[in-house]
C-alpha positions as CSV (number, residue, x, y, z in Angstrom):
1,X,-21.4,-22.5,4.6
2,X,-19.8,-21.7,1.3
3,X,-17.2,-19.9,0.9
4,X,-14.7,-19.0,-2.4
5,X,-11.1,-18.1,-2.3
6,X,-8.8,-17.4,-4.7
7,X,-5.8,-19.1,-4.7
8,X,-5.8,-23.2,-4.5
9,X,-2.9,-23.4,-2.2
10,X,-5.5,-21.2,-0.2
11,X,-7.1,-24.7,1.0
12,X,-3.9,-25.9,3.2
13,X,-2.9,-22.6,4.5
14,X,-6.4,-21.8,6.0
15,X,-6.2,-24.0,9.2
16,X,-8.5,-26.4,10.3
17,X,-12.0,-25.2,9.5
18,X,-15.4,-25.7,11.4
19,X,-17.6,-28.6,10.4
20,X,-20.2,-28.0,7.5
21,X,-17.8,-25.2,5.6
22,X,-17.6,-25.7,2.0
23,X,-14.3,-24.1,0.5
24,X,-14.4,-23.4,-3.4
25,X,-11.9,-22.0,-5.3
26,X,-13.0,-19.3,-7.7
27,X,-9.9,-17.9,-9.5
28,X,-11.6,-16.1,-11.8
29,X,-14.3,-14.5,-10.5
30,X,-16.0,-13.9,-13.6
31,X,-16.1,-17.4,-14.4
32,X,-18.6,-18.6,-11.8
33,X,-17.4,-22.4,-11.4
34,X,-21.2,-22.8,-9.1
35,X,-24.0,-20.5,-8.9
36,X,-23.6,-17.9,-6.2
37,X,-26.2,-18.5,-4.8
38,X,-25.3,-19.9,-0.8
39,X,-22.1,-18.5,-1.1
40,X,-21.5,-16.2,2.7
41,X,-17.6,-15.6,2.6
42,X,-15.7,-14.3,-0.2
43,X,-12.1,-13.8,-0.4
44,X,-11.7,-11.8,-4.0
45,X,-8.3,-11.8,-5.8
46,X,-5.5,-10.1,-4.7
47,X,-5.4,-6.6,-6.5
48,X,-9.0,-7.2,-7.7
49,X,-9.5,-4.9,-10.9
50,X,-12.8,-2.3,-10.5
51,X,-15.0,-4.6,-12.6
52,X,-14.4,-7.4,-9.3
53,X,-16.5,-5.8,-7.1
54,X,-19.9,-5.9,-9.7
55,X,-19.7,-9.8,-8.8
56,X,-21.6,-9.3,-5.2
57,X,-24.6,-8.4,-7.2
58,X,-24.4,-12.2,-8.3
59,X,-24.1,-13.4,-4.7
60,X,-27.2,-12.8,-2.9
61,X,-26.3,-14.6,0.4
62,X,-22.7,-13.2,1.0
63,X,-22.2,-12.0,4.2
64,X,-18.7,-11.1,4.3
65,X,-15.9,-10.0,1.5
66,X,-12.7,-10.9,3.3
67,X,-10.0,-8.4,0.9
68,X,-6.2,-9.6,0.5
69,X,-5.2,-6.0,0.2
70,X,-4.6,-3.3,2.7
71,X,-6.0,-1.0,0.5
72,X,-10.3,-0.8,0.1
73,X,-10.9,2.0,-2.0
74,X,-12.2,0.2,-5.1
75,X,-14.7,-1.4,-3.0
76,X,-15.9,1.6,-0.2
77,X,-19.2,2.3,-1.5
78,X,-19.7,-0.9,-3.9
79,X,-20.7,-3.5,-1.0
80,X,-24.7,-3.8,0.2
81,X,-26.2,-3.2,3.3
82,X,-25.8,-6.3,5.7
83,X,-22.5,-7.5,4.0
84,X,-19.4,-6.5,6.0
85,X,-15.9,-5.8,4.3
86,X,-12.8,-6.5,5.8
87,X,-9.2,-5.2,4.5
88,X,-5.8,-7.4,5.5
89,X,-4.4,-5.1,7.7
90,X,-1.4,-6.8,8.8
91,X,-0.4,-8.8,6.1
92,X,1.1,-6.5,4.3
93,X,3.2,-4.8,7.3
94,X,6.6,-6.9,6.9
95,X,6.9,-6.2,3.0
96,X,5.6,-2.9,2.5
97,X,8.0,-1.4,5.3
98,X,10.5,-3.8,3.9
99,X,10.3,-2.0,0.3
100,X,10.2,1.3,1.5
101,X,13.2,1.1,3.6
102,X,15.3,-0.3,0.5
103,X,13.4,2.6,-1.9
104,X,14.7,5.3,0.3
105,X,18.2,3.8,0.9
106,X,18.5,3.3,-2.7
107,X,17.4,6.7,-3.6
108,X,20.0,8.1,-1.3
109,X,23.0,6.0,-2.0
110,X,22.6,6.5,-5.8
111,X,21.8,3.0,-6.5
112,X,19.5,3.6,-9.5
113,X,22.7,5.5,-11.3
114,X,24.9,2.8,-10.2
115,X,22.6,0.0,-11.8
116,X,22.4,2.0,-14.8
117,X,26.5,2.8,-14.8
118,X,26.4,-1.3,-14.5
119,X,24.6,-1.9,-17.5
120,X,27.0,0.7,-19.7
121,X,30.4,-1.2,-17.7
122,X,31.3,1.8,-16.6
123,X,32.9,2.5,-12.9
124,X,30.7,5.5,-11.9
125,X,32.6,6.5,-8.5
126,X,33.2,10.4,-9.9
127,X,29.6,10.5,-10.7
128,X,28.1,9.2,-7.7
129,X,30.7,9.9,-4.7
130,X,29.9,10.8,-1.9
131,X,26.4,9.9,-1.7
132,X,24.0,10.7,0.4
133,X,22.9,8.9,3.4
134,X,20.0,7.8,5.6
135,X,22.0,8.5,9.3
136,X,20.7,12.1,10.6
137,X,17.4,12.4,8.0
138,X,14.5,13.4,9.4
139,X,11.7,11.4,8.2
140,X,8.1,12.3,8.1
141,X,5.3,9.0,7.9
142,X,2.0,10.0,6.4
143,X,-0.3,7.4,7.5
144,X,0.2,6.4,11.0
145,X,-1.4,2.9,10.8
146,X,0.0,-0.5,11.2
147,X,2.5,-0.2,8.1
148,X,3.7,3.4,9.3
149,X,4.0,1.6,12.3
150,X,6.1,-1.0,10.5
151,X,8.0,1.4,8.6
152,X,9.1,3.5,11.5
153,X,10.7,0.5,13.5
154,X,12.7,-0.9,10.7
155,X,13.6,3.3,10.2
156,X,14.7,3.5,14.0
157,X,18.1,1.7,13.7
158,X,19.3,4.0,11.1
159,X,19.5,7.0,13.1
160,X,17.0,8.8,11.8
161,X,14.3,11.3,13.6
162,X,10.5,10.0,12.7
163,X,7.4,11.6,12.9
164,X,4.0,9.6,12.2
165,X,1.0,11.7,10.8
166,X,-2.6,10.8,11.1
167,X,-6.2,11.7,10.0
168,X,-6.5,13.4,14.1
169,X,-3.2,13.9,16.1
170,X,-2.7,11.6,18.7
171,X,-0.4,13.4,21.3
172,X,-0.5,11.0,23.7
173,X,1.2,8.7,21.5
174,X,3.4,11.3,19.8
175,X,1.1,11.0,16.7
176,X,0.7,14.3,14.4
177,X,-2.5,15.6,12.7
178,X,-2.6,15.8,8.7
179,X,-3.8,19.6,9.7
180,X,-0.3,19.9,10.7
181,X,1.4,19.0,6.9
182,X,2.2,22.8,6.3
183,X,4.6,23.3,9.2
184,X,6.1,19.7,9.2
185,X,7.0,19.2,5.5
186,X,9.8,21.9,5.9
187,X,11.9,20.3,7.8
188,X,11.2,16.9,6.1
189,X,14.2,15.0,4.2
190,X,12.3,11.8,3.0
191,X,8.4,12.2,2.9
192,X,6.9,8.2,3.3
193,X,3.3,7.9,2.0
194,X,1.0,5.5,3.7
195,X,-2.4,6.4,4.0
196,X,-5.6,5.0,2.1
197,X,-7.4,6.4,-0.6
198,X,-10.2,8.3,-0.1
199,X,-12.0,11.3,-1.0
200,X,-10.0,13.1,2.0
201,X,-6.7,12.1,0.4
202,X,-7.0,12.3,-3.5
203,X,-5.0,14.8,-4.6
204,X,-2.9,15.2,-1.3
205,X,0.1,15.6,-2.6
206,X,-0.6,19.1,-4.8
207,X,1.6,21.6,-5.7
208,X,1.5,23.4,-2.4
209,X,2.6,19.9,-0.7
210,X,5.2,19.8,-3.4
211,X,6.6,23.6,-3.1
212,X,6.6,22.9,0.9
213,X,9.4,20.5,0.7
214,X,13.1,21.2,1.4
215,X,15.5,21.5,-1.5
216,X,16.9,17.9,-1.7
217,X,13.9,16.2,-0.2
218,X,12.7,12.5,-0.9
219,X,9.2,11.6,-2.0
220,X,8.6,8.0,-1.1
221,X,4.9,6.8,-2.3
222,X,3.7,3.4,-1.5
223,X,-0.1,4.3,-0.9
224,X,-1.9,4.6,-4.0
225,X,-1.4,6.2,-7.3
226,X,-4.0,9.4,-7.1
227,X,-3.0,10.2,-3.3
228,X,-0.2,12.3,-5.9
229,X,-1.1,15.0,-8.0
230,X,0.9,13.5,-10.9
231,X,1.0,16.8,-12.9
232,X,2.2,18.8,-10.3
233,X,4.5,15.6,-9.2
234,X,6.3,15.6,-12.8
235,X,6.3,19.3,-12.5
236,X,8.2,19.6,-9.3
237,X,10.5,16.7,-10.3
238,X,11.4,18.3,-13.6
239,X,13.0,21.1,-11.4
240,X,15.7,18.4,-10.1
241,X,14.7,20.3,-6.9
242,X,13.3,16.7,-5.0
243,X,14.1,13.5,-6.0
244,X,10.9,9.9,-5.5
245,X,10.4,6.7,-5.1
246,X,7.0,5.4,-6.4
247,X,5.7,2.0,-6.4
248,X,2.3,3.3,-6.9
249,X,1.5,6.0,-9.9
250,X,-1.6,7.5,-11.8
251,X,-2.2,6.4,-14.0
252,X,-1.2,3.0,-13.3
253,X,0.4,0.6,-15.1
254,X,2.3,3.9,-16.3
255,X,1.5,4.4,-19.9
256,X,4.8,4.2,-22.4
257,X,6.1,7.3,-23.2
258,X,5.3,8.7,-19.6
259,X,8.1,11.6,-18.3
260,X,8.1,9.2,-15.0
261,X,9.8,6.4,-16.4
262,X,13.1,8.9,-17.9
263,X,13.0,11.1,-15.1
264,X,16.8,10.6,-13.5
265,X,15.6,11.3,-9.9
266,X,13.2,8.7,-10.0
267,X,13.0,4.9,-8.7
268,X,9.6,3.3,-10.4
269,X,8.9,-0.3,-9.3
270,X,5.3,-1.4,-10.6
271,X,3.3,-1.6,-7.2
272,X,5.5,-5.0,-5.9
273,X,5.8,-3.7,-2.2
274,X,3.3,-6.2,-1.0
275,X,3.5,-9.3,-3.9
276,X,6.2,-11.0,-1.7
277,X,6.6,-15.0,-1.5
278,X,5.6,-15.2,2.4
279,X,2.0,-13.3,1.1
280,X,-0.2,-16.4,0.4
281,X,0.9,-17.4,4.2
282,X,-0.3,-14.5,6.2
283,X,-3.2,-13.8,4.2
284,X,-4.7,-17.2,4.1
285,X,-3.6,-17.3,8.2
286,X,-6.1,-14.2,8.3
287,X,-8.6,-15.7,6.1
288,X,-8.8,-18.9,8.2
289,X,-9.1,-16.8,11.4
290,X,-11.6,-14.7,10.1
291,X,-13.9,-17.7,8.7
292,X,-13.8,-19.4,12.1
293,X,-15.2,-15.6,14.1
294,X,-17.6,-15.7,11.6
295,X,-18.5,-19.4,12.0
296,X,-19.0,-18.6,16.1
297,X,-20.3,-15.7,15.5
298,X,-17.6,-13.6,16.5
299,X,-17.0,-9.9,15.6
300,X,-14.2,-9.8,12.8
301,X,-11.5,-8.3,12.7
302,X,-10.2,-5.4,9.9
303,X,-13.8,-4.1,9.1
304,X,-13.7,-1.5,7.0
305,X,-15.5,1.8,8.0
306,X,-15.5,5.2,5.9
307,X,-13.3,3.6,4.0
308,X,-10.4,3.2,6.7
């Protein structure tokens, strides 16, 4: 069994492998280094561009795209009949709810005017004192999956009240339905942003999301780009009403010259929540589990279905 990875560390962190599976590594997916022909398992590049997915019609014989992202949405709709995609839910848990913790802490202590007060030598105590602060904020999780779930443990300790929001409610486990947005977002202080894009969540956060928020309220988006309304996003920041924290924009890279990047109330980072150093290890530690299911014929794991 062939099967094409991207990374050539890939090769030591996969495990030890059934007998008879042939492991190439295919950094550049564009530049075939074989013909595709034989090939069953592919793992494509970590944040694939779109043009990534148009390499399955090369490979006649894959059976399985194994994704290092949590995120599917530039290949729902792109992958055959017969093949199965997987995402890497999981692997991104850690680092994700890692970054989102310090983006909102930030945010609210005034770290992004401090940094900036650093770079002039200036002592900015008068212009930042007191801050804000996480203790007593009521935080509201859109996206109730296994990063929501990640970002509300880390949030626990810090005294805050969370509430997890998902396609259906799930009372039982305290879970709230997206139906439910327009009576929870008043009473949110930090607003996290976890959810997949889709069709159902393009465009979420529109000017009526916006206008719903408290005065003072923190947008914190580490889903994808277009899950924000970035007109309406600007718009609503340019009041210095609510303040964000965006690792993810639309367009992205963000274009020179965009309001976003001189916006005072704003922390950009360019979409680093998940590129972390302990990455290669949990991916590949998936990867190598998921090549030896398929090898026994074992149901994976992760398989992506309308685009969840």
């Amino acid at each position: 069994m062939k099967v094409w990875i991207p990374h050539p560390t890939g090769r030591t962190l996969l495990g030890e492998l059934p007998d008879g599976v042939d492991v190439e590594v295919v950094e550049d997916p564009t530049r075939l280094p074989s013909g595709g022909a034989g090939v069953r398992f592919w793992v494509p590049p970590f944040l694939s561009g779109r043009d990534v997915p148009a390499v399955l019609d090369r490979l006649p014989d894959v059976a399985v795209v194994q994704l290092l992202t949590a995120g599917a949405e530039a290949w729902v709709g792109r992958v055959r009949d017969g093949v199965t995609l997987c995402d890497a839910r999981g692997v991104h848990d850690s680092s994700t709810a890692e970054w989102v913790v310090t983006a909102i802490l930030s945010q609210l202590r005034g770290f992004p005017v401090l940094a900036r007060a650093q770079a002039r030598s200036e002592w900015a105590y008068a212009e930042v004192a007191p801050t804000d602060e996480l203790a007593g904020k009521r935080v509201l999780i859109v996206g109730a999956g296994s990063i929501g779930s990640a970002v509300q443990a880390r949030l626990t300790p810090f005294e805050v009240t969370v509430t997890l929001v998902a396609r259906t409610a799930r009372p039982d486990q305290g879970v709230s339905g997206v139906d439910e947005l327009p009576d929870l977002l008043p009473s949110a202080d930090v607003v996290v942003l976890l959810v997949p894009l889709t069709p159902q969540t393009r465009g979420l956060v529109d000017e009526a999301f916006l206008a719903a928020l408290p005065d003072g309220a923190l947008l914190v988006n580490a889903a994808r780009g277009p899950v924000v309304r970035t007109s309406a996003l600007v718009a609503e920041l340019s009041t210095g009403r609510i303040s964000a924290a965006l690792d993810v924009t639309d367009p992205e890279p963000l274009p020179a010259g965009h309001p976003l990047w001189t916006m005072p109330n704003v922390l950009l980072t360019p979409h680093v929540a998940g590129s972390v150093r302990g990455l290669l290890p949990r991916a590949y530690r998936l990867v190598g589990q998921q090549l030896r299911r398929f090898a026994a014929g074992e149901p994976l794991v992760n398989e992506v279905v309308g685009g969840y």
